[in-house]
SEDOLUM-64060 format. One line per 2 residues: their letters; for each residue x, y, z of N, C-alpha, C. Coordinates in Angstrom, 3 decimals. Each point is the difference from the previous one (the first is absolute). Example, Ala and Ser with C-alpha at 12.3 -4.5 7.8 and 13.67 -1.06 7.14 Angstrom:
<rs>
AS	13.190 -5.690 7.800 -0.890 1.190 0.000 0.900 1.200 0.000 | -0.350 1.050 -0.720 0.820 1.190 0.060 -0.770 1.090 0.730 .
</rs>
This chain:
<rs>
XX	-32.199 24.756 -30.529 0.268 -1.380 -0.230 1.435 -0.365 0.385 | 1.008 0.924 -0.166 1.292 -0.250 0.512 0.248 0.073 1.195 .
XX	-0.940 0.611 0.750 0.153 -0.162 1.310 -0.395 -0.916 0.294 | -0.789 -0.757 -0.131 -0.733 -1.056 0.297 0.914 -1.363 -0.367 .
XX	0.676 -0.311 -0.801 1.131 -0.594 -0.488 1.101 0.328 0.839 | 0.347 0.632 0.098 1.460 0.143 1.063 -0.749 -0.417 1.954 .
XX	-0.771 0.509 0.023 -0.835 -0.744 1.199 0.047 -1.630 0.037 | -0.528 -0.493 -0.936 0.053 -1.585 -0.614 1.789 -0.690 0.492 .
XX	0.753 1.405 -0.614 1.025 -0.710 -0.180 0.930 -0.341 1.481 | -0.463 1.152 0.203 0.788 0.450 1.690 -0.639 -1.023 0.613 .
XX	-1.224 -0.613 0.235 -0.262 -1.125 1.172 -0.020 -1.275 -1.131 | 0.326 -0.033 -1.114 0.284 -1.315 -0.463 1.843 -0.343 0.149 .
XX	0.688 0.731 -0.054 1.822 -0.117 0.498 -0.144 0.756 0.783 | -0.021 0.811 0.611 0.579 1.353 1.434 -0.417 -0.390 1.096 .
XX	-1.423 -0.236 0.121 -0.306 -0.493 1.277 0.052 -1.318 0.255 | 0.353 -1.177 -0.464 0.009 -1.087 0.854 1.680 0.080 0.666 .
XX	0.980 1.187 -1.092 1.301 -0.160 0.397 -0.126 0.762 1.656 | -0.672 0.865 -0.056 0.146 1.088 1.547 -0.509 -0.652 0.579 .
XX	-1.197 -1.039 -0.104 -0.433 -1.127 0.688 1.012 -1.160 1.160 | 0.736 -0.116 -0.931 0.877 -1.138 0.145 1.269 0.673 0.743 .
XX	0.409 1.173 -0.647 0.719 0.817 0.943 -0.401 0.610 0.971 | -1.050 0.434 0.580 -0.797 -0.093 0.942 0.416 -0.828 1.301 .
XX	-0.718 -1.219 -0.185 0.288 -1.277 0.390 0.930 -0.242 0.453 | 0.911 -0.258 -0.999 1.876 -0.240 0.642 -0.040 0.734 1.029 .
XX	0.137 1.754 -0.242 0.081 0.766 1.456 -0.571 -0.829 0.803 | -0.955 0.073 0.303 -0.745 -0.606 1.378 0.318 -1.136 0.375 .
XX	1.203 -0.984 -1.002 0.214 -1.142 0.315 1.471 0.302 0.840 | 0.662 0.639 -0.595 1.096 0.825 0.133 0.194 0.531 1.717 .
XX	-1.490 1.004 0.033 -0.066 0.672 1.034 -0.032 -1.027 0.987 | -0.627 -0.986 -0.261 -0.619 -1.409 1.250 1.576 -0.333 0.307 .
XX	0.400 -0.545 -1.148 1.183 -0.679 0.203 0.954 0.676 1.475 | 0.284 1.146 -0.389 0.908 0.918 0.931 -0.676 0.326 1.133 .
XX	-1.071 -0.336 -0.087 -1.033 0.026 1.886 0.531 -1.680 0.279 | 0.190 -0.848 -0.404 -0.107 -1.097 0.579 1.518 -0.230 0.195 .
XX	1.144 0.656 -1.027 1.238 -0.248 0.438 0.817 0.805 1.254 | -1.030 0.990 0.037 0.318 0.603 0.998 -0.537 -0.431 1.614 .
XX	-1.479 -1.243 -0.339 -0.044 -0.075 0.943 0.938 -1.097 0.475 | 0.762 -0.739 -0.834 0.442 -1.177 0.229 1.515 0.369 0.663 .
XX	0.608 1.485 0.149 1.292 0.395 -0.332 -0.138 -0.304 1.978 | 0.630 -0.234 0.092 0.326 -1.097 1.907 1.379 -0.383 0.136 .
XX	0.860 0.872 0.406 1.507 0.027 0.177 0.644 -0.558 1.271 | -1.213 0.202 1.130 0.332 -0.858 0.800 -0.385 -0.676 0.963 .
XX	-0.417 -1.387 -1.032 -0.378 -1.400 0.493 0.968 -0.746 -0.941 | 0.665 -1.075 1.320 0.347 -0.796 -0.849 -0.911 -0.999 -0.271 .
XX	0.539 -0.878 -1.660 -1.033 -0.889 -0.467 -1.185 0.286 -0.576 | 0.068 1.927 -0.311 -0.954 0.281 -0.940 0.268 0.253 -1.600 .
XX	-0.908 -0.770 -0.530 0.246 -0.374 -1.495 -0.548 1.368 -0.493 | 0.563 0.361 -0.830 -1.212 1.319 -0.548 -0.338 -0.483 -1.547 .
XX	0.494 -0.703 -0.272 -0.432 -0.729 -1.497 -1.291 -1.021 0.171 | -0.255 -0.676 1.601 -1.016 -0.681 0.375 -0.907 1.189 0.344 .
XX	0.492 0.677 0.638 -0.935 1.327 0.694 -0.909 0.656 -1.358 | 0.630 0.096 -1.224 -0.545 0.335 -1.171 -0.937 -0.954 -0.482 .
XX	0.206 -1.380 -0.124 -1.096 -0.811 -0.508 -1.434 -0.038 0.859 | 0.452 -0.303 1.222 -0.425 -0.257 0.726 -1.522 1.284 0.392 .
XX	0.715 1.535 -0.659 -1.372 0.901 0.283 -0.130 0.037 -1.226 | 0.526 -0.256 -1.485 -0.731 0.167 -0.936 -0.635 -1.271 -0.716 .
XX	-0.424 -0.746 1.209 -0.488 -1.305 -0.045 -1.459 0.441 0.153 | -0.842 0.743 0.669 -0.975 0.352 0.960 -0.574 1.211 -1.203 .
XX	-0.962 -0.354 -0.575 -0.610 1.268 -0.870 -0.269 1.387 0.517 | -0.436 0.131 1.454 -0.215 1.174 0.454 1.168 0.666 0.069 .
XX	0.925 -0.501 0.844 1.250 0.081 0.318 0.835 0.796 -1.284 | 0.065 -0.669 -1.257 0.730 0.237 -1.495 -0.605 1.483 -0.548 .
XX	-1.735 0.269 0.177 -0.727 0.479 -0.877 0.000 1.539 1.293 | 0.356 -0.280 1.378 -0.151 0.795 0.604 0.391 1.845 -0.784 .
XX	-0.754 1.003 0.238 0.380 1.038 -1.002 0.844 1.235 1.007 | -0.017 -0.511 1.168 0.885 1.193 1.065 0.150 -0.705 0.934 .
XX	1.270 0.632 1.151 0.701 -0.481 0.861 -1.128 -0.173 1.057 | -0.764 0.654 -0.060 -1.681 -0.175 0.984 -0.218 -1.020 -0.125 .
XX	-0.599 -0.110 -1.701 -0.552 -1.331 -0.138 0.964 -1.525 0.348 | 1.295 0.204 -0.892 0.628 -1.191 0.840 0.321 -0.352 0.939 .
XX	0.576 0.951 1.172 -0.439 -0.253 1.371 -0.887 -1.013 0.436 | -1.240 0.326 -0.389 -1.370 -0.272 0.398 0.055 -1.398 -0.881 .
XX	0.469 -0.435 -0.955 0.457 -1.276 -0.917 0.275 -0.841 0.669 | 1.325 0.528 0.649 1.171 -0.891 0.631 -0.511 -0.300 1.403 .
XX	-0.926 0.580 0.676 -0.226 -0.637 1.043 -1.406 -1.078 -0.098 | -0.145 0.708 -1.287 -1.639 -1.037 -0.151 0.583 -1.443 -0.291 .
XX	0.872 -0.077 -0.508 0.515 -0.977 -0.387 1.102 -0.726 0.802 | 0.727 0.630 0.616 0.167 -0.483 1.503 -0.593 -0.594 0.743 .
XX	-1.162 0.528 0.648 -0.915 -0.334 0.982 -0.691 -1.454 -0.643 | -0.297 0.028 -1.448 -0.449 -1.123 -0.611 0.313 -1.427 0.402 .
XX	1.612 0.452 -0.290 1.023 -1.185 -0.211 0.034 -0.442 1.877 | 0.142 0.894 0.735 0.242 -0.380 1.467 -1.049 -0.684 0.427 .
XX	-1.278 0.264 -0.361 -1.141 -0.571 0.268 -0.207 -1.225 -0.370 | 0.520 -0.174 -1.182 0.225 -2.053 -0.637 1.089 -0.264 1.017 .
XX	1.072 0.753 0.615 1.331 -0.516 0.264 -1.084 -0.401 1.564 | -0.683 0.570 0.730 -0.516 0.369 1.305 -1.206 -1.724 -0.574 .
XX	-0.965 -0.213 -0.342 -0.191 -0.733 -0.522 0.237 -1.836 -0.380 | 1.695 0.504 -0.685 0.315 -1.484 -0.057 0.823 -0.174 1.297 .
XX	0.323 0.907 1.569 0.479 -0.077 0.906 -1.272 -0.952 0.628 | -1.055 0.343 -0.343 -1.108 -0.344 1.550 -0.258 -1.356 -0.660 .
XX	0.072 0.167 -1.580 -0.696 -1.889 -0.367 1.086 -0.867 0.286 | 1.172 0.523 0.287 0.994 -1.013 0.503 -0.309 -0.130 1.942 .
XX	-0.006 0.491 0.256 -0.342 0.371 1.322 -1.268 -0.899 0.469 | -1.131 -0.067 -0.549 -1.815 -0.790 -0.203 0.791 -0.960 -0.237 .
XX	0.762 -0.529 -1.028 0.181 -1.711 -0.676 0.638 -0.434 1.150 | 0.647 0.566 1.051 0.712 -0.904 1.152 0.932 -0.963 -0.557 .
XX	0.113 -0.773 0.586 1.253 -0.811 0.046 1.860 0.155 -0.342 | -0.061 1.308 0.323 1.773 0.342 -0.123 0.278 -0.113 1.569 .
XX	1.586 -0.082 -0.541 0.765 -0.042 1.692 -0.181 1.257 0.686 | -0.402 0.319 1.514 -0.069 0.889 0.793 0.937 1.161 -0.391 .
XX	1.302 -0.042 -0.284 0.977 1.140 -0.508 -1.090 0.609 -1.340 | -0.400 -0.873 -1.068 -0.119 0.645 -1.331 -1.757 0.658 0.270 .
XX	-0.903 -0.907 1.296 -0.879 1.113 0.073 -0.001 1.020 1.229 | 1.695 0.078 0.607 -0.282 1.245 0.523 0.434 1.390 -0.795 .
XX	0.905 -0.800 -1.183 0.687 1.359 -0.704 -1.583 -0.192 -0.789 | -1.157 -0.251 -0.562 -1.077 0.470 -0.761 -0.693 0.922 0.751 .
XX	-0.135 -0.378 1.451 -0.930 0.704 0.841 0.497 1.534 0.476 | 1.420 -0.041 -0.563 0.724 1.265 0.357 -0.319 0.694 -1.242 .
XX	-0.002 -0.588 -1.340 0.081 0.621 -1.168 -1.612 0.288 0.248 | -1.087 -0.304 0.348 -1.289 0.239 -0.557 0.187 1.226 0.725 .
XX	0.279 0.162 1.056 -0.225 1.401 0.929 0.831 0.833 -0.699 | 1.122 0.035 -0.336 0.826 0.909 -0.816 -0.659 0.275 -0.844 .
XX	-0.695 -0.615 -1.177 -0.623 -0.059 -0.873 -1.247 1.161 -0.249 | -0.939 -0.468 0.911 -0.780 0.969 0.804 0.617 1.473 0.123 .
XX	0.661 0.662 0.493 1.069 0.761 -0.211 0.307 0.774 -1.170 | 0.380 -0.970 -0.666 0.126 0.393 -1.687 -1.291 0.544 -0.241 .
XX	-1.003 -0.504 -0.123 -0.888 0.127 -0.965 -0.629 1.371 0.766 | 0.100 0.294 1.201 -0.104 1.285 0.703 0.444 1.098 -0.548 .
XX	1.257 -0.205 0.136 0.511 0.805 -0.340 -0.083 0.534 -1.478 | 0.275 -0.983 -1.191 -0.823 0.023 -1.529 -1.116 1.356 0.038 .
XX	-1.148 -0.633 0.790 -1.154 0.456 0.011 0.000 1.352 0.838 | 1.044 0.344 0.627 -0.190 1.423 0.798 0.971 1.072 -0.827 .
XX	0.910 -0.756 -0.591 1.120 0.662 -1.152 -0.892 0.513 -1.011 | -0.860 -0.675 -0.430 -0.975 0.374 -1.304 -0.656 1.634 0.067 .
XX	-0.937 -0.775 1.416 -0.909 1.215 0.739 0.906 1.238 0.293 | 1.332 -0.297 0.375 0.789 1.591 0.197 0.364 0.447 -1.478 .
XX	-0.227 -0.817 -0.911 1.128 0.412 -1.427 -1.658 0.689 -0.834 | -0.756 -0.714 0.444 -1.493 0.799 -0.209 -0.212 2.002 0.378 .
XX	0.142 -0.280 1.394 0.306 0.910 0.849 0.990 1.213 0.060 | 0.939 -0.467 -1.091 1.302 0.623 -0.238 0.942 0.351 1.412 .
XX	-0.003 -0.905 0.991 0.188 -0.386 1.251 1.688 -0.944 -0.650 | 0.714 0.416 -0.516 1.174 -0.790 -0.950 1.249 -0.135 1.074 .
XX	-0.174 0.532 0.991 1.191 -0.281 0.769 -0.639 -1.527 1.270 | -1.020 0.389 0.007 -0.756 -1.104 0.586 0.144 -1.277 -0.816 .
XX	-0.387 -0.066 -1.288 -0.257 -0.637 -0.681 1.313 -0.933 -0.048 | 1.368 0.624 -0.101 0.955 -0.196 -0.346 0.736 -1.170 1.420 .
XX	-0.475 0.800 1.140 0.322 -1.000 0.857 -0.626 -1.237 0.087 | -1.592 0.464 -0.538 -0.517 -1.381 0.030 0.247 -1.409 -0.988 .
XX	0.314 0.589 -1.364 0.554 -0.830 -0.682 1.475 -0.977 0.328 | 1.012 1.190 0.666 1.020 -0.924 0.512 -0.715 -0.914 0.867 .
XX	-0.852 0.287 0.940 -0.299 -0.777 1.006 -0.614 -1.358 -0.401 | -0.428 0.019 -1.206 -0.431 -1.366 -0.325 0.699 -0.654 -0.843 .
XX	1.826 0.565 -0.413 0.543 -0.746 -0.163 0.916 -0.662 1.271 | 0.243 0.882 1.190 0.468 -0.537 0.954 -0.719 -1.402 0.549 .
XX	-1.213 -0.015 -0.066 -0.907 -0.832 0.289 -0.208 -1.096 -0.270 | 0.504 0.302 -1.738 -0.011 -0.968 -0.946 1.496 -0.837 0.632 .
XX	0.851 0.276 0.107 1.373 -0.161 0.637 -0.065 -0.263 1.004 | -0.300 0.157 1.040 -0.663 -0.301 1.648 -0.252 -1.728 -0.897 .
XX	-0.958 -0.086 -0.488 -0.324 -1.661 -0.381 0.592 -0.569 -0.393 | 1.431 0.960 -0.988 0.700 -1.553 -0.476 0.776 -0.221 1.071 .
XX	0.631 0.913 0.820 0.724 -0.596 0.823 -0.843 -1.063 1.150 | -1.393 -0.198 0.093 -0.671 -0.548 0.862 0.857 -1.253 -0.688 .
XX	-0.103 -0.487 -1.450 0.299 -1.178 -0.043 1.592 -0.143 -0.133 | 0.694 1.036 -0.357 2.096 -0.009 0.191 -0.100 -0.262 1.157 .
XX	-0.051 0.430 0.857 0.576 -0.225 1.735 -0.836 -1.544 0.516 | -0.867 -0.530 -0.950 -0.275 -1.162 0.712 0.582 -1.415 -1.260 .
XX	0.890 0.352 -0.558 0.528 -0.831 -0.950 -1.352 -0.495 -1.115 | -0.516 0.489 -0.631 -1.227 -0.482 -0.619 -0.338 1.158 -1.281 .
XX	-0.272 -0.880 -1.091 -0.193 0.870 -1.000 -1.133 -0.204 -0.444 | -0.954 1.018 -0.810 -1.221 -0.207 -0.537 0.372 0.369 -1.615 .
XX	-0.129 0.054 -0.421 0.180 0.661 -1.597 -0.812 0.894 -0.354 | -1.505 -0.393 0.283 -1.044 0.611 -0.270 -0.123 1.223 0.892 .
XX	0.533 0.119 0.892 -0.036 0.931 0.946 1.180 0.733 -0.095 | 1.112 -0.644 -0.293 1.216 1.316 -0.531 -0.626 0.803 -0.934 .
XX	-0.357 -0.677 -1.262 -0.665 0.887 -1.351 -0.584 0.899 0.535 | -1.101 -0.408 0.815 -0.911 1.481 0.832 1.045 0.709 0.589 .
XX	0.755 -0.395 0.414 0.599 0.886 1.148 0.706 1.307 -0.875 | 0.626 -1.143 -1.642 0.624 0.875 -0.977 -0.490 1.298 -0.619 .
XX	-1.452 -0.731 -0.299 -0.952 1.540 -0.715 -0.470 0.929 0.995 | -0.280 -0.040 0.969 -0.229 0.849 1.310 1.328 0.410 -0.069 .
XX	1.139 0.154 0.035 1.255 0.679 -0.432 -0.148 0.847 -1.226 | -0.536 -0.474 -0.800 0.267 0.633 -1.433 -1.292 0.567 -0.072 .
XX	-0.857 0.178 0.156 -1.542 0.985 0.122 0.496 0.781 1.086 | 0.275 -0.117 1.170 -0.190 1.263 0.832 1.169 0.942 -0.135 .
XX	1.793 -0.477 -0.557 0.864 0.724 -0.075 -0.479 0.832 -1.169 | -0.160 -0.571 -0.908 -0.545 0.947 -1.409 -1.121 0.779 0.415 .
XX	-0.458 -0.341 0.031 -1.609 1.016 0.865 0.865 1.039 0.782 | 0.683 -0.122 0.854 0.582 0.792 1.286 0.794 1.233 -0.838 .
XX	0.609 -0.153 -1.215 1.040 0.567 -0.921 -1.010 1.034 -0.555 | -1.552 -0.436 -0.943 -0.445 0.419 -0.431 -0.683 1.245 1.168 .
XX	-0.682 -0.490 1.152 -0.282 0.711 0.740 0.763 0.969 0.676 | 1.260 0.076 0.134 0.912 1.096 0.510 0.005 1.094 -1.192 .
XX	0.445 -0.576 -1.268 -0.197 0.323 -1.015 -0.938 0.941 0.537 | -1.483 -0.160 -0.020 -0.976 1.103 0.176 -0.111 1.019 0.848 .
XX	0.253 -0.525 1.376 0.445 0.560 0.942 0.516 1.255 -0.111 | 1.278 -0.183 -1.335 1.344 1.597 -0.065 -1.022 0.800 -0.524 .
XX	-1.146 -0.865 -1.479 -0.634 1.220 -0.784 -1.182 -0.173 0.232 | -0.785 0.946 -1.070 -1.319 0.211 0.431 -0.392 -1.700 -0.732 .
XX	-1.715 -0.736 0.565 -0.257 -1.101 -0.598 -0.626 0.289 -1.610 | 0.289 -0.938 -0.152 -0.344 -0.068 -1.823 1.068 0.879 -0.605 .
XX	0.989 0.012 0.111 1.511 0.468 -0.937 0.512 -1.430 -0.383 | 1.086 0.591 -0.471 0.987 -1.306 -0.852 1.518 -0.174 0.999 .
X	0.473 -0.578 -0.413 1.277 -0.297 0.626 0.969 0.855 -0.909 .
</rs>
């Protein structure tokens, strides 16, 4: 009977505490995968306090449980965002009526765009593949891409807003992704940082 009582007692106080401490770790552990992916020394104009909200905004992304899995987060969620950004390029593009300058910098961004989301989608398949040096170029490449477009509209005096923002998170998904993926690259996949 006393055993049976101290059993009672241990999962009525003991275990919801190892529970909960549990937890923290893994919140803990997330945390330091995502600050590490955010750690980008050199770009200028990168926020890493935005870089932090910004992936523990995204549930997969936050809950991710290894540098595999967030990898594979950060570009899912990348590719997402480029695809609305690719998107609200062409419905501006269909509605017509801008000045010739503002739809030749769109018609430059949709093809860039295109690009991006290539690259997203071939970064994934190598980070699948454990193909990480591949992967790694491909992710820069769709932030260059992403960049290729804003300057479509800097060099023609013309700003979009909606299309900087894209241009912004395609910066901040593929550099973090690119960090995490080198990251894998040094060790074996599914380790820690």
């Amino acid at each position: 009977m006393s055993s049976l009582r101290n059993y009672f007692v241990f999962l009525t106080f003991f275990f919801p505490f190892f529970l909960l401490l549990t937890l923290q770790t893994k919140s803990n552990f997330n945390s330091k995968f995502i600050e590490k992916a955010c750690t980008i020394y050199t770009r200028p104009n990168w926020d890493f306090d935005f870089c932090i909200k910004l992936l523990n905004s995204d549930p997969k992304i936050s809950s991710a449980p290894t540098p595999f899995d967030l990898a594979i987060a950060i570009i899912q969620a990348g590719n997402s965002h480029a695809s609305e950004t690719q998107d609200y390029i062409n419905q501006k593009l269909s509605e017509g009526g801008t000045n010739p300058v503002v739809s030749s910098a769109l018609s430059v961004c949709s093809k860039w765009y295109g690009g991006v989301l290539g690259a997203f989608v071939t970064a994934l398949d190598d980070v699948q593949e454990k193909k990480f040096q591949s992967a790694s170029d491909h992710v820069e490449s769709a932030n260059d891409y992403a960049m290729n477009c804003e300057e479509a509209f800097a060099s023609r005096n013309v700003q979009d807003d909606g299309i900087s923002k894209g241009d912004n998170l395609v910066m901040y998904f593929s550099l973090s992704a690119g960090v995490v993926i080198n990251v894998l690259g040094e060790t074996t996949p599914h380790t820690s940082f």
